[in-house]
C-alpha positions as CSV (number, residue, x, y, z in Angstrom):
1,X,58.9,82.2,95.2
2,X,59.6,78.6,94.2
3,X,62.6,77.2,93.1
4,X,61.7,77.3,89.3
5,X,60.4,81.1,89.8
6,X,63.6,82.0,91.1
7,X,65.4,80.4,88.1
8,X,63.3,81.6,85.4
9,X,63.6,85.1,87.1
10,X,67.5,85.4,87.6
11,X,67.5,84.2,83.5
12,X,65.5,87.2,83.2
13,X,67.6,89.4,84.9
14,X,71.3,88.1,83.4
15,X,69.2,88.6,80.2
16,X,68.4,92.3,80.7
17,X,72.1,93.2,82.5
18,X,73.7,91.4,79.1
19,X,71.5,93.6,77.2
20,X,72.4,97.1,79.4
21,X,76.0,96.0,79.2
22,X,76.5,94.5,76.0
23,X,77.7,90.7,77.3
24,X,75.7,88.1,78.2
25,X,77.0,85.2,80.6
26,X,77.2,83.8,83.6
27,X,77.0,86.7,87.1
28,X,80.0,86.4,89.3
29,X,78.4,84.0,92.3
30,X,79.4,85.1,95.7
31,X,78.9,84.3,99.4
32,X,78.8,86.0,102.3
33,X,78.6,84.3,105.9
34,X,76.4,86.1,107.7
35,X,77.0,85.0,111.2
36,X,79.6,86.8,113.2
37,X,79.1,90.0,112.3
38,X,78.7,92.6,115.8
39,X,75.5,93.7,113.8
40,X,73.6,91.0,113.5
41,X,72.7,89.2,110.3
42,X,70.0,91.4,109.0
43,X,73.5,93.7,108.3
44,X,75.1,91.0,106.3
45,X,71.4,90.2,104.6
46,X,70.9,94.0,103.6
47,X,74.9,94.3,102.0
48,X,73.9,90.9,100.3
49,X,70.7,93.1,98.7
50,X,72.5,96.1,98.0
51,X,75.2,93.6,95.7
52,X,72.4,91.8,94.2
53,X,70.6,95.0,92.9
54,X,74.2,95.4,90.8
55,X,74.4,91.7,89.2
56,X,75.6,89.9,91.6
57,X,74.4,86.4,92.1
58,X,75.1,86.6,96.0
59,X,74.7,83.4,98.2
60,X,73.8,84.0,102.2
61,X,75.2,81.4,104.5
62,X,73.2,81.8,107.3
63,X,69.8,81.7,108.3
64,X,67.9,85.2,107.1
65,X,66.1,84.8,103.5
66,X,65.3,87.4,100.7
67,X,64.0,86.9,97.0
68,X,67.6,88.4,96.2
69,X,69.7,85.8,97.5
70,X,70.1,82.4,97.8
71,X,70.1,81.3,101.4
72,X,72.1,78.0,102.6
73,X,70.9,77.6,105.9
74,X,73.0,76.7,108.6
75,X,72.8,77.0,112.8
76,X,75.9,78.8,113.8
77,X,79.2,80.5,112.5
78,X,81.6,77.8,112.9
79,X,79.3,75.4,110.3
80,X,79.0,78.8,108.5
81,X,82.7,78.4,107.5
82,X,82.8,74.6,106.7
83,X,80.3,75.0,104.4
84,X,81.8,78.2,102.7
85,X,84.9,76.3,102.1
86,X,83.3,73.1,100.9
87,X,81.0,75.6,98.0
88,X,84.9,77.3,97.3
89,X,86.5,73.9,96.9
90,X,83.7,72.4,94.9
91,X,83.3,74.9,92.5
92,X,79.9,76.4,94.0
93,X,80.7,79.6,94.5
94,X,83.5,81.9,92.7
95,X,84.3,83.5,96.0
96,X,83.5,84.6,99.3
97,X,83.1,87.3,102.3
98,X,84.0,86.6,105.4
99,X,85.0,88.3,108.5
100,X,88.0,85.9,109.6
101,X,89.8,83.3,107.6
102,X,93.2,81.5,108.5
103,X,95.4,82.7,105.9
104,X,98.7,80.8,104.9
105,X,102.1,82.9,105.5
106,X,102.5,84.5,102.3
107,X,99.2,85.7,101.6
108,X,97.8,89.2,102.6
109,X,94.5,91.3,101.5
110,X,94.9,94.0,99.5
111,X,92.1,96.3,101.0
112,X,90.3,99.1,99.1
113,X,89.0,102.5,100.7
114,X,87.7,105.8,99.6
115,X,89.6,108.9,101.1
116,X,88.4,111.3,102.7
117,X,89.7,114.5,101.4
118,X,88.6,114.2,97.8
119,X,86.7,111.1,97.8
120,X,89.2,108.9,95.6
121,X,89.3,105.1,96.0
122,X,92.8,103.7,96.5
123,X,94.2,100.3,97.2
124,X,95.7,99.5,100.5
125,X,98.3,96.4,100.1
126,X,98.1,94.8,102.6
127,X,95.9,95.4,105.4
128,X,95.8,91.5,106.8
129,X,97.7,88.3,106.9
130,X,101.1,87.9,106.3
131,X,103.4,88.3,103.2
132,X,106.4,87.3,105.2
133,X,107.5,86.8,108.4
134,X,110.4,89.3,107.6
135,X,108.6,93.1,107.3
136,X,110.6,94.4,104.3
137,X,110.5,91.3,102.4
138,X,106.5,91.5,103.1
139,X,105.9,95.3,101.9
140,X,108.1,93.9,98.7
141,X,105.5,91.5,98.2
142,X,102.5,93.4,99.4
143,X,103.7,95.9,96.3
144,X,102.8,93.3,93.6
145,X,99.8,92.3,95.3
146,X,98.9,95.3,95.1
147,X,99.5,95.9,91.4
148,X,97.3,92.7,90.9
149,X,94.5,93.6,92.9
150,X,94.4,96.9,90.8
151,X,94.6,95.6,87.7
152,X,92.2,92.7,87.9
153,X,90.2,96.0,89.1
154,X,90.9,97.4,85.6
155,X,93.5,99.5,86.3
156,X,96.0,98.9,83.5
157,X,98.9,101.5,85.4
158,X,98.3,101.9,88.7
159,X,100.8,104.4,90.4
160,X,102.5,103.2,93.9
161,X,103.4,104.9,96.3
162,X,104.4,103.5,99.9
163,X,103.6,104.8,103.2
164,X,106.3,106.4,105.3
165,X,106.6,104.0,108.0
166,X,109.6,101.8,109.3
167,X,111.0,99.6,106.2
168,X,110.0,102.3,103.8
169,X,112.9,103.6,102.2
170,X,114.1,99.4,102.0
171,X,111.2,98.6,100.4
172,X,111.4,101.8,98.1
173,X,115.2,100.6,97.2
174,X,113.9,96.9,96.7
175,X,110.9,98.0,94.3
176,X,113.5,100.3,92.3
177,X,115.5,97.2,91.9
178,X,112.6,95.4,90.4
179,X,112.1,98.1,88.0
180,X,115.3,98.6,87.1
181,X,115.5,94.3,85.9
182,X,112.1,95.5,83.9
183,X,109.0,95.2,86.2
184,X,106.5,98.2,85.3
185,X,106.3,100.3,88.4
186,X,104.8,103.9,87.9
187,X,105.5,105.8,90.9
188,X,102.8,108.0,92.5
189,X,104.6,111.8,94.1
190,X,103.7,112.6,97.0
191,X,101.5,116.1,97.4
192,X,103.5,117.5,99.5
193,X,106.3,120.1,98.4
194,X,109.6,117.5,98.4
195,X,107.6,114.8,96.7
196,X,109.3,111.2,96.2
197,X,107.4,108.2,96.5
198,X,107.3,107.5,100.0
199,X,103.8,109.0,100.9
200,X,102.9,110.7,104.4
201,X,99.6,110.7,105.9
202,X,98.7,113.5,104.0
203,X,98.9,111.5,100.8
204,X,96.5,108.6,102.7
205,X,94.0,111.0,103.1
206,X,94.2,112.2,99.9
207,X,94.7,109.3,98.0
208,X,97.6,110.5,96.3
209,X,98.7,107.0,94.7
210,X,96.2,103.9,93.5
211,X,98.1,102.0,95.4
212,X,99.4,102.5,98.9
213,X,102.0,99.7,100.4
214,X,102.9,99.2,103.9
215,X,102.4,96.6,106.3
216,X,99.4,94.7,107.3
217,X,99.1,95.8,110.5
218,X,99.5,99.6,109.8
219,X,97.0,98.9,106.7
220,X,94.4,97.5,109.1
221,X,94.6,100.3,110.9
222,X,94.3,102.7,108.2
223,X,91.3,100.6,106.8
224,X,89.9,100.8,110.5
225,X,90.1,105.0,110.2
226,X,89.1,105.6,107.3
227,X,85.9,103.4,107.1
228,X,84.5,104.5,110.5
229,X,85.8,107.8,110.8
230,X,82.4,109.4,110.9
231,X,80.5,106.7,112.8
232,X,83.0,106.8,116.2
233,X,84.8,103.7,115.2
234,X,81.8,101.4,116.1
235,X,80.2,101.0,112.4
236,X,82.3,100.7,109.6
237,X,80.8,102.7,106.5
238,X,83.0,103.4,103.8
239,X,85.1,101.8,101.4
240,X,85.2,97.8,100.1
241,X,86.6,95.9,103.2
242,X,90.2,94.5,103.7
243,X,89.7,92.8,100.0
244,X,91.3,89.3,99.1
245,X,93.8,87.2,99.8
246,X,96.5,87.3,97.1
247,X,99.8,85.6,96.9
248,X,102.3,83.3,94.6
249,X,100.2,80.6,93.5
250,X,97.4,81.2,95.8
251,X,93.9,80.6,94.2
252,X,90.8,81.4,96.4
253,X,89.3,84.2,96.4
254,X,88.4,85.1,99.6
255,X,87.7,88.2,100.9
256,X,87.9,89.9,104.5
257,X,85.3,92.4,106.3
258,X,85.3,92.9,109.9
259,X,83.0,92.1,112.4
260,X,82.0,95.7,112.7
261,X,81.7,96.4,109.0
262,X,78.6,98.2,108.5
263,X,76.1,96.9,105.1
264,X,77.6,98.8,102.4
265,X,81.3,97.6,103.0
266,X,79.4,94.1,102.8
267,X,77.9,95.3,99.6
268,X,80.9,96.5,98.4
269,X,82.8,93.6,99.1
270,X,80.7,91.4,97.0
271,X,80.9,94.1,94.2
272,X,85.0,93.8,95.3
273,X,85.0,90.0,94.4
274,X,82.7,90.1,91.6
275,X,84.9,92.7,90.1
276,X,87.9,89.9,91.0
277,X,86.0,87.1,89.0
278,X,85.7,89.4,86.2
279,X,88.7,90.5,85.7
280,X,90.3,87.2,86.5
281,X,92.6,88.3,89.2
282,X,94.3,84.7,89.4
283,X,95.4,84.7,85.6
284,X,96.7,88.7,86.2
285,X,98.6,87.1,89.7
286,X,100.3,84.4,87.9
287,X,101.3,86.9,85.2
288,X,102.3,89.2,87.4
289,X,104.7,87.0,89.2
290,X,106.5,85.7,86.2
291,X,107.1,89.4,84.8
292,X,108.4,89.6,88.8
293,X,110.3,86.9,89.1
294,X,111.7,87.4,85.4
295,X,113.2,91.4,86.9
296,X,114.8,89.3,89.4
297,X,112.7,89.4,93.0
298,X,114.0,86.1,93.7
299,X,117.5,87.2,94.0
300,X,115.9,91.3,95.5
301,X,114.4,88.8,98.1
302,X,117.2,86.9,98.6
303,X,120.1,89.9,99.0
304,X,117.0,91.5,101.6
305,X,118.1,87.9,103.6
306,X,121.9,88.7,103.4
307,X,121.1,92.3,104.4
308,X,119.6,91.6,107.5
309,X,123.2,89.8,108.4
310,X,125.0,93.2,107.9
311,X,127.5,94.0,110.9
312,X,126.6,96.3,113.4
313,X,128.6,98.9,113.7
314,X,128.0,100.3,117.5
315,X,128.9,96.6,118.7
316,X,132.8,97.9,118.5
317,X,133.9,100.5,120.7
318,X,134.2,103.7,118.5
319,X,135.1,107.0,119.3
320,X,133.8,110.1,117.6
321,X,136.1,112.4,115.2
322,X,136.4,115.7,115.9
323,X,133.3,117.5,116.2
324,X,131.9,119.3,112.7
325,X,129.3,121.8,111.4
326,X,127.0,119.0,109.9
327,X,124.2,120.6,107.6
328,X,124.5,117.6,105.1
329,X,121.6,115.4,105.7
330,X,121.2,111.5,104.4
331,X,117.6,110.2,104.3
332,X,116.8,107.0,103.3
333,X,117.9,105.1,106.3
334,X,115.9,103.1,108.5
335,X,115.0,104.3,112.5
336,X,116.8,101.3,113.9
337,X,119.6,101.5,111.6
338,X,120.4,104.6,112.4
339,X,123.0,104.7,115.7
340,X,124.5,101.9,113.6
341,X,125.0,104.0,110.1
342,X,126.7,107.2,112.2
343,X,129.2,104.7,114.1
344,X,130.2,103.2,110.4
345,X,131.1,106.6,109.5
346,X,133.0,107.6,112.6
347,X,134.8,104.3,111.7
348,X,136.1,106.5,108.6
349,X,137.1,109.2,110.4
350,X,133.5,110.9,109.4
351,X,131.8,112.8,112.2
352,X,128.5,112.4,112.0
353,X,125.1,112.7,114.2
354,X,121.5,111.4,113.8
355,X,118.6,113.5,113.4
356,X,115.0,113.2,112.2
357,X,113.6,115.3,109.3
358,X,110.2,116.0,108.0
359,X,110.2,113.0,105.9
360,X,111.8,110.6,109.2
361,X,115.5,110.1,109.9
362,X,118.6,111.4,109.0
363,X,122.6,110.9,109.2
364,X,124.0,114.4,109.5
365,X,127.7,115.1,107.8
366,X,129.3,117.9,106.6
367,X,128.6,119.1,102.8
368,X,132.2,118.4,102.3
369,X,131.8,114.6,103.7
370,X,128.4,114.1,101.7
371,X,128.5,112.4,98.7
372,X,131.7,109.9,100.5
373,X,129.3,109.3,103.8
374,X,126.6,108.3,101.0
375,X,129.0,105.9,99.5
376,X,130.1,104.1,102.4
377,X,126.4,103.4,104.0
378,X,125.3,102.0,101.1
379,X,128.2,99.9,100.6
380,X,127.6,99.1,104.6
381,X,124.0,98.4,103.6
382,X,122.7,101.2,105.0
383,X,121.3,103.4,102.3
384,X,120.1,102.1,99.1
């Protein structure tokens, strides 16, 4: 097919999807490097296809061809990436695939899977890069990111919920902070029989919230699972990839797949960033921020620093009151914090012990000492 063919013919085709859809304009024009992948390029080439058959004007860097796509032909993965970055910063292309990019601190994908148990999608923020160098402050940030990825998706109220790992119930405080100075946050419940919003692995499997936070690492590794679950690990088949890079005044789209990513997580991808373009997930990330920024995260960000300067109780030699039947139990207090939180109560005469419930650890008091223990951790800065 020559050149003019290929142009007449994609007219065609924007013509008759305007028509299906009711809107005519220009397709969402994405790339994929091709080169890199543990697959082979006939993978990436056959994802490409699969995005093109759903409107997607999909460019190939690499060097396999197809009607479907436009090919820019180069000799090996590290030209691959200088050229994707010149077609982003010129304007070529609206976004891109990729299976490694160098992102700047502050920016993290927001990745998208399917779950297993009922087959609902759900948004993982983040699952690479790096929000921040300090973990809480990061799964903060990774919250809004993943609002914005969600809602660029068309998602006008996603629910959150955030997975129960270490920094949860900080972040959990943090976010109820933000919502309380008048950022929207709908919380998801978890399915199993206490609820709350911090979400076990039950909820991952099931999908419980739209969006599930944590931290990048742990969301790689939940991307990793659930995409190659039924392959062994070696061929990723399910879901949308580790998705784009968002963050505070961050503007190209770029989007992450792994090296072992299977074609319809490449397809999907594409279909991820198209979706992106359409929804104009840069004007939803700058809106999102000022709302943000307007319920005070600034200042949630800033009393997360003076937190982390909090004294440590067991540095002081303390010795334990009188030992208690303790059956009160304090969640919401972090797995390091914890030896540090029952010394700051023995300081006030409070006997106390640590212990780990279903939902992770606990400060054990008496019910008499409860509701006073509660007061003085969280003035100590150990319970929200």
């Amino acid at each position: 097919m020559s050149k003019i063919e290929k142009i007449i013919a994609n007219t065609f085709l924007e013509l008759a999807d305007g028509l299906e859809t009711g809107s005519v304009g220009k397709k969402p024009r994405i790339a994929i490097t091709a080169m890199g992948s543990e697959h082979g390029e006939e993978n990436a080439l056959e994802g490409a296809i699969m995005a093109a058959k759903h409107g997607v004007d999909v460019v190939l860097i690499g060097s396999v061809e197809h009607p479907m796509v436009t090919t820019v032909k180069v000799k090996d993965d590290e030209e691959g990436h200088k050229v994707m970055e010149e077609m982003l910063k010129n304007g070529e292309i609206d976004g891109a695939v990729t299976m490694h990019f160098p992102f700047p601190i502050g920016v993290s994908t927001v990745g998208r899977v399917v779950t297993p148990a009922k087959g609902k999608e759900m948004f993982l923020a983040t699952t690479t890069g790096t929000s921040s160098t300090d973990r809480i402050e990061g799964m903060i940030l990774n919250t809004i990111y993943g609002i914005i990825a969600a809602k660029a998706c068309g998602n006008a109220h996603p629910t959150v919920g955030i997975l129960n790992v270490d920094g949860a119930r900080q972040t959990e405080t943090a976010i109820k902070e933000l919502a309380k100075g008048g950022y929207e946050i709908n919380w998801a419940t978890s399915n199993r029989a206490d609820g709350g919003s911090v979400m076990r692995g039950n909820d991952v499997l099931q999908g419980t919230p739209d969006i599930m936070v944590c931290d990048s690492l742990t969301g790689n590794i939940v991307t990793k699972m659930l995409s190659s679950f039924t392959t062994g690990g070696g061929f990723e088949a399910t879901g949308y990839g580790y998705g784009p890079g968002i963050g505070q005044d961050y503007n190209q789209l770029v989007m992450i797949v792994s090296r072992a990513s299977g074609a319809p997580i490449i397809g999907r991808a594409i279909e991820y960033a198209a979706e992106l373009v359409k929804g104009k997930v840069f004007d939803i990330a700058k809106k999102e921020f000022e709302k943000a920024n307007a319920a005070g995260l600034k200042e949630i960000l800033s009393a997360r620093k003076a937190a982390n300067n909090k004294p440590a109780a067991s540095e002081e030699e303390v010795v334990a009151p009188p030992k208690e039947v303790v059956t009160g139990a304090i969640a919401g207090i972090e797995i390091m914090d914890l030896d540090d939180a029952v010394t700051a109560l023995w300081k006030n005469k409070i006997y106390a012990e640590s212990g780990m419930g279903c939902t992770g650890p606990v400060v054990l008091v008496s019910e008499a000492n409860l509701e006073k223990s509660k007061e003085i951790l969280a003035e100590a800065g150990y319970l929200g």
